[in-house]
Phi, psi and omega in degrees: 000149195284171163296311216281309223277326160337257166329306174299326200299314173291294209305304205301326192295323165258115186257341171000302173312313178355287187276020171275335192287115186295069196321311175292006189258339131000112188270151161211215212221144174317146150104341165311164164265125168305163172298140137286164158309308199267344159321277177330335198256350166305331200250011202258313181285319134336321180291311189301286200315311182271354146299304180320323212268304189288340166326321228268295195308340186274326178288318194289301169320334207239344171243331169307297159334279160335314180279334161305321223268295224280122170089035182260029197263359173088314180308129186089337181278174174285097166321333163265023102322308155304309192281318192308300177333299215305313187301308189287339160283310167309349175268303219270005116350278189282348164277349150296280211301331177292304186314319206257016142314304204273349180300293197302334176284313184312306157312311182298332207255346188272300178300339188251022131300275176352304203253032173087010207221007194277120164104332180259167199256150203294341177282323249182347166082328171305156187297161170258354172077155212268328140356290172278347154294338190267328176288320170246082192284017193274329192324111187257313168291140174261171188307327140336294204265002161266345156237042150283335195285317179307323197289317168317000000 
């Protein structure tokens, strides 16, 4: 079993940490309202959920493949039968790798609740606003330095 599946895996079961978490410890943006508990336990439980959701995509995504893969040597076959086969394992390819992208943000926003480090932004140290955390609880960047990071 992968580190990625390991981790998510673990984490919904222990939630303990849960009422450790400081809300006021929380960075947010000028003109916000500080976090609440239930602010926090709103975004904990998204997180949780979209782990569980990309998991889910990731076992489908991971037998859709598997099921592409088998008798997939071309031979005796219809060349647009190999290519279609070919698009359709590379689409379901690039639907594994996003999934198990958005599994590791998930995961990731969950360990920086967890040490305290959750809401500032990893480039540049500023809140990243809790506005945007509630809409993208995945959000590593605040809104400045993702779209320089875009811009690149």
């Amino acid at each position: 079993m992968s580190s990625a599946k390991q981790g998510a895996g673990a984490a919904p079961e222990d939630t303990s940490w849960r009422e450790t978490v400081d809300p006021d410890a929380l960075p947010f943006r000028e003109g916000e309202e500080a976090w609440t508990r239930a602010d926090v336990d709103e975004v904990i439980d998204e997180l949780f959920a979209d782990i569980t959701k990309q998991q889910t995509a990731i076992a489908v995504a991971e037998h859709e493949l598997a099921d592409l893969r088998d008798g997939t040597d071309g031979a005796g076959r219809d060349p647009a039968d190999v290519g279609s086969n070919n698009f359709e394992r590379d689409q379901e390819m690039s639907l594994v790798h996003s999934a198990r992208e958005m599994l590791e943000q998930s995961q990731s926003a969950l360990r920086a609740i967890r040490t305290g480090h959750y809401g500032a932004c990893e480039n540049c140290g500023q809140a990243i606003g809790k506005g945007r955390l509630q809409v993208f609880p995945r959000a590593n960047l605040c809104v400045t330095c993702k779209q320089r990071e875009e811009r690149r």
